[in-house]
Structures are given as structure tokens and as C-alpha cells.
C-alpha positions in Angstrom: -62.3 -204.7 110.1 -59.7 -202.1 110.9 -55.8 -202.9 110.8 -54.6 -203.8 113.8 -50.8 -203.0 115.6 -48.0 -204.6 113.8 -45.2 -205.9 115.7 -42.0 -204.5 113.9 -38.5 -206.1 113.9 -36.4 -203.8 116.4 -33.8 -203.3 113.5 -36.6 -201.7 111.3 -37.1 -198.9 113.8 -33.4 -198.4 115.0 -32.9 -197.6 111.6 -35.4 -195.2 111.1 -34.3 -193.9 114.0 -30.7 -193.5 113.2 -31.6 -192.2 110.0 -34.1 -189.4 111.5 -31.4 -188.1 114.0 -28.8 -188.1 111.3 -30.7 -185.5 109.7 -30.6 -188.7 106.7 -33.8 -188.3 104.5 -32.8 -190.9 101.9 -32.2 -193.7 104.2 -35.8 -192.7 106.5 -37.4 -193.1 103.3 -36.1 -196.5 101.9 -36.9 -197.6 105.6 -39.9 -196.7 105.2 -40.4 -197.9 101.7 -39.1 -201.1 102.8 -41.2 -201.3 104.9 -44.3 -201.6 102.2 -41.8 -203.9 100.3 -41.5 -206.7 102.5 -45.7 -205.8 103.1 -45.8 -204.1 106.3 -49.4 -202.2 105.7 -49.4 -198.5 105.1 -51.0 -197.8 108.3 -48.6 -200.1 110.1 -45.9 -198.0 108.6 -47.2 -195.0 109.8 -48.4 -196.0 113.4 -45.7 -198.9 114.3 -43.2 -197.4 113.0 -42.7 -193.4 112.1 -44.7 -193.0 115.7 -42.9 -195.0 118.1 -39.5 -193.3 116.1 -41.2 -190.0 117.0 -41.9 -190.8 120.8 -38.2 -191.8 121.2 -37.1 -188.5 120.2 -39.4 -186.8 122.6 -38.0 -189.4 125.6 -34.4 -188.7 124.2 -34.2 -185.1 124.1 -36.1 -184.9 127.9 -33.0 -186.9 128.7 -30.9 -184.8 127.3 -28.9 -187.3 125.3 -29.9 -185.4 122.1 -30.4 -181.5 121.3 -32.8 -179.4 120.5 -31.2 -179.2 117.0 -31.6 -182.8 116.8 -35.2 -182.7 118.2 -36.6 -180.6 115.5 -34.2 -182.1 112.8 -35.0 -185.5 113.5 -38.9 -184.4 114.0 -38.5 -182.9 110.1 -37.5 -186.0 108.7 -40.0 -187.9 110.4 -42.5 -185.7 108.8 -41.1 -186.1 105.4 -41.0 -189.7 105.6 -45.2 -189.6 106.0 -45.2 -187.1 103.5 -43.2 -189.8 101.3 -45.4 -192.9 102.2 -48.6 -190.6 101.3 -47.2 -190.1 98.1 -46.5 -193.7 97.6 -49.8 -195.6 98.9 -52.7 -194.5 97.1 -55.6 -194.1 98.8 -58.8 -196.2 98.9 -61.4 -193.8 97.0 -63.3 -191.7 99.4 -66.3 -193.0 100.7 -69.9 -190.9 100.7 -69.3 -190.3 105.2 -69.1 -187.1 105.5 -65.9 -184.6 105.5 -63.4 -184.8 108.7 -61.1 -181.9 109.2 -58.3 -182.5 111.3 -56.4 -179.7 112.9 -53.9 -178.5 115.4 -54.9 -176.3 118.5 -54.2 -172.3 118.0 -50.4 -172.4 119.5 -49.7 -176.1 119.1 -47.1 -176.3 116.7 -46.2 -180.6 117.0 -48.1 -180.9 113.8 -47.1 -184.8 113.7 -49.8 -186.7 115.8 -52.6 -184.7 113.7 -50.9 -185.7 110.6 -50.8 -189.4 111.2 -54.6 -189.3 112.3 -55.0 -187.7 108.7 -53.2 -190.2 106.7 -54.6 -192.8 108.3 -58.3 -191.6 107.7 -57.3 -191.4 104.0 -56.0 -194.9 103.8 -59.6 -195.9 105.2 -61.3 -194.4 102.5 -62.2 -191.2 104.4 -62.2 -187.3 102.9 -59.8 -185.2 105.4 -59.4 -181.9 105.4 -55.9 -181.2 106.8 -55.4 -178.1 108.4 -51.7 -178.7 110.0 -50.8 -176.9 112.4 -51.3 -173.9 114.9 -54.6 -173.4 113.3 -56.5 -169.8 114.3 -60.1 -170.9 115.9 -61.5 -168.2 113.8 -60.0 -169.5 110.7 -61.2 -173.0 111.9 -64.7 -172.0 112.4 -64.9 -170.1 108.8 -63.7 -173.1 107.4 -66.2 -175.5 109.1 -69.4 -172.9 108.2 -67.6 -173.3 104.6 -67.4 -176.9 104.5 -70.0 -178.1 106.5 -67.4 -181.4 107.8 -68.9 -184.8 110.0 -66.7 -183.3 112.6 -63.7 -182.0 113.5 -61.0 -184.0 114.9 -58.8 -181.4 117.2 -55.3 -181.6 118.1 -53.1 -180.7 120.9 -49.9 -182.7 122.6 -48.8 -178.6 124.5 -51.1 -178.7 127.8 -50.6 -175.4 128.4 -52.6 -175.0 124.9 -56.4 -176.6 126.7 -57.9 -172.8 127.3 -57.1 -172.1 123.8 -58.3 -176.0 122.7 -61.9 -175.3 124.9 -62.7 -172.2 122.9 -61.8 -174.3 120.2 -64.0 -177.1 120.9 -67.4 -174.9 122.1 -66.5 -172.1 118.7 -67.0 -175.9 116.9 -69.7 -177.2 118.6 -71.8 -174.3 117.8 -71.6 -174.8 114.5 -73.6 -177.8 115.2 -70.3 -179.8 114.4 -69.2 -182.8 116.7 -65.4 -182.4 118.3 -63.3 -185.7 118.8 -59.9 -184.5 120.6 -56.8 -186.4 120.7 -53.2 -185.7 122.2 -51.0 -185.4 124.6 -52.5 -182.4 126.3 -55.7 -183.9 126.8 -54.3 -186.3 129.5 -53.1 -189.8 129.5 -56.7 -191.1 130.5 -58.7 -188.6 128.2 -59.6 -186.5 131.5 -59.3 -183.1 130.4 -61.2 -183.5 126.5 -64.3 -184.8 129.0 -63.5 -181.6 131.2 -63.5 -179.2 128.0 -67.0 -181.0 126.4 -65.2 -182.9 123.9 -67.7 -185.1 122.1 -65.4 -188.5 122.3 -61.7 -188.6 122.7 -59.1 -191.2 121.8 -55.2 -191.6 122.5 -54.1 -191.9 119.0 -54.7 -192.0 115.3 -55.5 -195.9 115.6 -58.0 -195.6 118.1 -59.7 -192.2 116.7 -59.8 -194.1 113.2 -61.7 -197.1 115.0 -64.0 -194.9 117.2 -65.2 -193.2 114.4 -65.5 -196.5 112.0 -68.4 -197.1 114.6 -70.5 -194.8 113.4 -70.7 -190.9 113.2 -70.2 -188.6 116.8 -74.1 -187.0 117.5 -74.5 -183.6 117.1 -73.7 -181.5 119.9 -77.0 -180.1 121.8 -76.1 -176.5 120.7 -73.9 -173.4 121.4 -72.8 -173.0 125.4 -69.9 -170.8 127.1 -66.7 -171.7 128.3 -68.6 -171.5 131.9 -71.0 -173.6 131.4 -68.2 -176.4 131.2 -66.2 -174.9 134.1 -68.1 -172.9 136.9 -64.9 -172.5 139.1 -63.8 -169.8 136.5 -66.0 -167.4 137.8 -63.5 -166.9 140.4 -61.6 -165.0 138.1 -58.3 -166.7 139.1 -57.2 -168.2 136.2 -58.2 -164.7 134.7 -56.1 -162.8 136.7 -53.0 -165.2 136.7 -52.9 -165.6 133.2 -52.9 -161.2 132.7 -50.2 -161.0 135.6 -47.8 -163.8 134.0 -45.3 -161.4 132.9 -44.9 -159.6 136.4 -45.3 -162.9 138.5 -42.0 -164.1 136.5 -40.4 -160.6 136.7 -41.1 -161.2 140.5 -39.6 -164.7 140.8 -36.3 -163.6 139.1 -35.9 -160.7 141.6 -36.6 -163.3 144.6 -34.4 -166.5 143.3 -31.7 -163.5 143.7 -31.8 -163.7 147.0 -33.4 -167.1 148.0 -31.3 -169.0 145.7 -27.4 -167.6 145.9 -25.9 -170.0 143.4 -27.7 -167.5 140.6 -25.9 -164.6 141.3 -22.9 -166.6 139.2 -25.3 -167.3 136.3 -24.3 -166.3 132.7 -26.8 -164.4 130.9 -27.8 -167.8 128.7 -28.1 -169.5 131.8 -30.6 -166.7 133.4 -32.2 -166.4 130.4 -32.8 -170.2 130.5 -34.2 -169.8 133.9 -36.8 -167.1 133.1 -38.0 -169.7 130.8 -38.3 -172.2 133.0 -40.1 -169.9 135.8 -42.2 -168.6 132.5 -43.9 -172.2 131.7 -44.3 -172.4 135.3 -46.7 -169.8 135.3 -48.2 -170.9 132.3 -48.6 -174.4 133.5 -50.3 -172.9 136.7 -52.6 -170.4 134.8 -53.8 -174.1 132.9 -54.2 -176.1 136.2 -56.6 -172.7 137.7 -58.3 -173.0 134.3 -58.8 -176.5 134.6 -59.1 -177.1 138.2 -56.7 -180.0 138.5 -53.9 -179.4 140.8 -52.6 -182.5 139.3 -51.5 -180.9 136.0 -49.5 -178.1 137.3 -47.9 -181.3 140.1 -47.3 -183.6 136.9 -45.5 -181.0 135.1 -43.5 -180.1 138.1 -42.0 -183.5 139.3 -41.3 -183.6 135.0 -39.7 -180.3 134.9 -37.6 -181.3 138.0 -36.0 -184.7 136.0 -35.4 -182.4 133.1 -33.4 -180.2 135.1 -31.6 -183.0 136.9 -30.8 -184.5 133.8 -28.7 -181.2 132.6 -27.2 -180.9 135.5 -29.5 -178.3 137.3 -30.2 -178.6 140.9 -33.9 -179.1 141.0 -34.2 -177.7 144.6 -34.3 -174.3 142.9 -37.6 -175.1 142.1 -38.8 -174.9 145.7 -38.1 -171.3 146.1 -39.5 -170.7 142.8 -43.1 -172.3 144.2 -42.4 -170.1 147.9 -42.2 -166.4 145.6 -45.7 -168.1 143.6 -47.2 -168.6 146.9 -46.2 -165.0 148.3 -47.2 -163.2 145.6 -50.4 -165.2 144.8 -51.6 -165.4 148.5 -55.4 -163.7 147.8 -56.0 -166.4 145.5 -56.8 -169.9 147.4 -56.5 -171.9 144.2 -53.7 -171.1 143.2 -51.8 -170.9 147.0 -53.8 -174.4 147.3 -52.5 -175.9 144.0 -48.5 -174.7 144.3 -48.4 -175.9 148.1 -49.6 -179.5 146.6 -46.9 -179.4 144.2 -44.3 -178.2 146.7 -45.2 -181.4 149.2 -45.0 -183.8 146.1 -41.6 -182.4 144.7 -40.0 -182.7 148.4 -41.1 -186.1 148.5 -40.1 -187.5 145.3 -36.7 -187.5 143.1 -36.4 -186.3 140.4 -37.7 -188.5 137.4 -37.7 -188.6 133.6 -41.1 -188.9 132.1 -42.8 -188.1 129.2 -44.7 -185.0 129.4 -45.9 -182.9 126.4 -43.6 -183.0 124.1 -43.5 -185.4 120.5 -46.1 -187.8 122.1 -47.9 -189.2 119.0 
């Protein structure tokens, strides 16, 4: 029988928490250590309490009550911590089920989720091969034909990182080797691993460590395309907005200029801010034409327009942002189709803080 959730006192995780945004590696650990001590299991360790300490700092910084700094500080201790636990809990001895390699999509550098689903594998008696993060599919795939794993469990919390997780998946599967994804990107529901032709998906390391308890994924029918998975990509949409990104933002900057006065009085940080901004705009619509789910690029929209209320950025500017899009993009229907959904959902609905795709474990 696989461990189950652990219901940790609220002081346990405050104090890891504290101690990860402190930049305080000695106290994370003897939390952590603790922890064991008072014989919290090692899994509980890692899912009940290093993960829940890792989604707070994802909510915390889209709220803007701590820094980037502190993001990636806070994310580095965390990291260390399950370093130190693995170092402390020994292992059961690995059964004779086959290998699993666990990586990170090419471009997804939150290496945490992918790390946990490792460890805990390990502490169910499983061999992992751990290939962190930001993993190259074609040094993934010369590592599976080397190996020869059960399967490959992929990866990836960034949505705009699901073209690059598809060739991913379909480089695996014709290998002959079985893909289970996991991760933010994939969508709260699982939605978009079915979309790609993930072989099974789960929402975290407890449930991918259940799934594949049950029994081993089958072996995937054989090698197929990208297309075969997604017809709509013959319209060459997502082709040609994903090529043009760099002029479509060029384009929006020139526009907002005019359509969007307060800008003129913009420091150089703050327009350089807003390039990035109108940047994963574009890459979040190049993934929604990819996909075909309008919904993705109107998620990520209503998200990106708390994040900017919550630093004191009008989110209206996003509106004449979507009206440039439209202008420039008005040969394709998809993509005129998907940013005019997104424009009637933002004018409807206030800004809101949600998690998105950032430190979701």
C-alpha cells in the first residue's frame, strides 16, 4: 500500500517556510530533519511539506509580497533541503521493474516538481534515472536508446514549453518507450498531456508514484508525427506566429506608443519590462494556436492582468495590446478568434491572483 498525505502541524511548514525565504539553509534542514525525528515519513516530508512550502512561494511572489530574488533563493533552499532528506533516508533496495527516467521539458528550468517525483520513486524501491532539468530531446532520446527505461516520466510546470514537451513525448514514444507527463503545463485536469498523446498523466509525484504502482504503462503503438496528434497545424498558424514573434512584439511597442499615452513617461526598466510582458504574450498565443485551446492563451491573460494589478500596473494596457495582435494577425482566423475571446473575458472580469505556471509542484 502506498503512503498516503500527512496532515502537518501549520508551525512545521511556517517554519520551513520562514527558513526558505530567509535564504536559511541550516534551519530548512533541521525542519526537515525534524520532521523524520518526530516520524513524519520520508515521503510525507517531501510531498506535505517541502511542496506545499514551494507552492507558497510561487502564490507569494504572483502577489508580489516577495521578489524575484527571494523566489529563486527561497526555491534554492528548498531544493537543498530534498537534496538533504535524500541523503538522510536510505532507500528501499531497487526492485527488478524496469528503469524510470524522469526529466524536465527542453526549456523548463523549475527542476523541483521532477525532483520530488524522483525521490519518491526511490523511496518505493524504484531505479530513477534523474535527468534535472531543461533536458535537450535529443539528448533524452540517446539516453533512452542507451538505457532502454520502463518509461519516461516528463516534466513541465512553463505552458508555453507543450510544442517543445509534444516533440518530446512522440521522439519517446518511438523508441517504443511509454510517456507519463506531469506538471503544471499540462493543465489542471490533465487536458493538454491527452491532447499531446501522453500515455497517462498525473498531477503530482504522489499520484504518478500510485499510477505506476498499478502496473507498467503499455507500449505505445509505434512512431507518429506531431500531426497526427493535431490536424489543425496544418494551417500553418501556429507556424507562422511562432517565426514572426519578434516583429509582432516590435509592432505592439510601436502601437502602445500611441494607443496607450501613459508609456511615453516610461523609464527604460519599465519599457523594458513591458516588452516582456507583450513577449510572453505572444508566446502564450503561439501555444494556444499550437494547441487549439483559446482557453490557455484567456487563462494566462485574466493571470497576467492580477499580476499586473498587483504591482501597481494598470491592467487595461492589456486591451490595446490584444487590438495591435488582432490588427496585425487579421489573415489568421485562429488567432483573430482566440485574442477577441480573451479581450471579452478580460473586460468582463477583475483582475485576479491565481496560480498559473510558475513553482506549482
Amino acid at each position: 500500500m502506498s503512503p498516503t498525505a500527512t496532515v502537518l502541524p501549520e508551525h512545521r511548514i511556517d517554519r520551513l517556510w520562514e527558513a526558505a525565504t530567509a535564504g536559511d539553509e541550516q534551519t530548512a534542514t533541521a525542519t526537515v530533519f525534524g520532521a523524520l525525528e518526530d516520524g513524519v515519513p520520508a515521503e510525507s516530508v517531501l510531498l506535505d511539506l517541502i511542496a506545499p512550502v514551494q507552492r507558497r512561494v510561487g502564490e507569494e511572489w504572483a502577489a508580489n509580497r516577495i521578489s524575484v530574488a527571494q523566489e529563486h533563493a527561497a526555491s534554492a533552499i528548498n531544493d537543498r533541503a530534498v537534496a538533504a532528506l535524500s541523503h538522510r533516508c536510505s532507500a528501499r533496495p531497487a526492485d527488478d521493474r524496469g528503469t524510470v527516467v524522469v526529466a524536465c521539458v527542453d526549456g523548463e528550468w523549475h527542476g523541483l516538481p521532477a525532483r520530488l517525483l524522483a525521490e519518491v520513486l526511490k523511496l518505493r524501491g524504484r531505479r530513477v534515472d534523474y535527468l534535472g532539468a531543461q533536458v535537450p530531446t535529443s539528448h533524452l532520446i540517446t539516453h533512452v536508446h542507451r538505457t532502454g527505461p520502463e518509461l519516461v516520466a516528463l516534466s513541465s510546470s512553463i505552458t508555453t514549453r507543450l510544442p517543445a514537451a509534444h516533440a518530446a513525448i512522440t521522439a519517446v514514444q518511438a523508441t517504443g518507450t511509454p510517456v507519463l507527463a506531469g506538471g503544471a503545463a499540462f493543465g489542471r485536469h490533465g487536458q493538454y498531456a491527452r491532447r499531446l498523446g501522453a500515455d497517462a498523466w498525473a498531477p503530482d509525484a504522489r499520484a504518478a508514484a500510485d499510477h505506476l504502482d498499478r502496473g507498467p504503462l503499455p507500449r505505445p503503438a509505434g512512431a507518429h508525427q506531431p500531426i497526427d496528434d493535431l490536424p489543425h497545424l496544418a494551417d500553418q498558424e501556429y507556424t507562422m506566429v511562432a517565426r514572426t514573434g519578434t516583429s509582432l512584439v516590435r509592432a505592439v511597442m510601436d502601437g502602445l506608443e500611441e494607443r496607450f499615452p501613459a508609456m511615453r513617461d516610461y523609464t527604460a526598466a519599465q519599457r523594458s519590462h513591458t516588452a516582456e510582458d507583450v513577449a510572453h504574450i505572444v508566446d502564450f498565443l503561439s501555444t494556444a494556436l499550437y494547441t487549439d485551446a483559446p482557453e490557455l492563451f484567456t487563462d494566462f491573460l485574466v493571470w497576467t492582468a492580477g499580476i499586473l494589478d498587483a504591482r501597481g500596473v494598470p491592467a487595461r494596457s492589456l486591451h490595446p495590446a490584444l487590438d495591435i495582435l488582432s490588427e496585425q494577425l487579421k489573415d489568421f482566423p485562429r488567432a483573430t478568434l482566440i485574442l477577441g475571446r480573451a479581450a471579452d473575458r478580460l473586460a468582463g472580469t477583475g483582475p485576479v491572483i491565481a496560480s498559473h505556471t510558475r513553482n506549482t509542484v
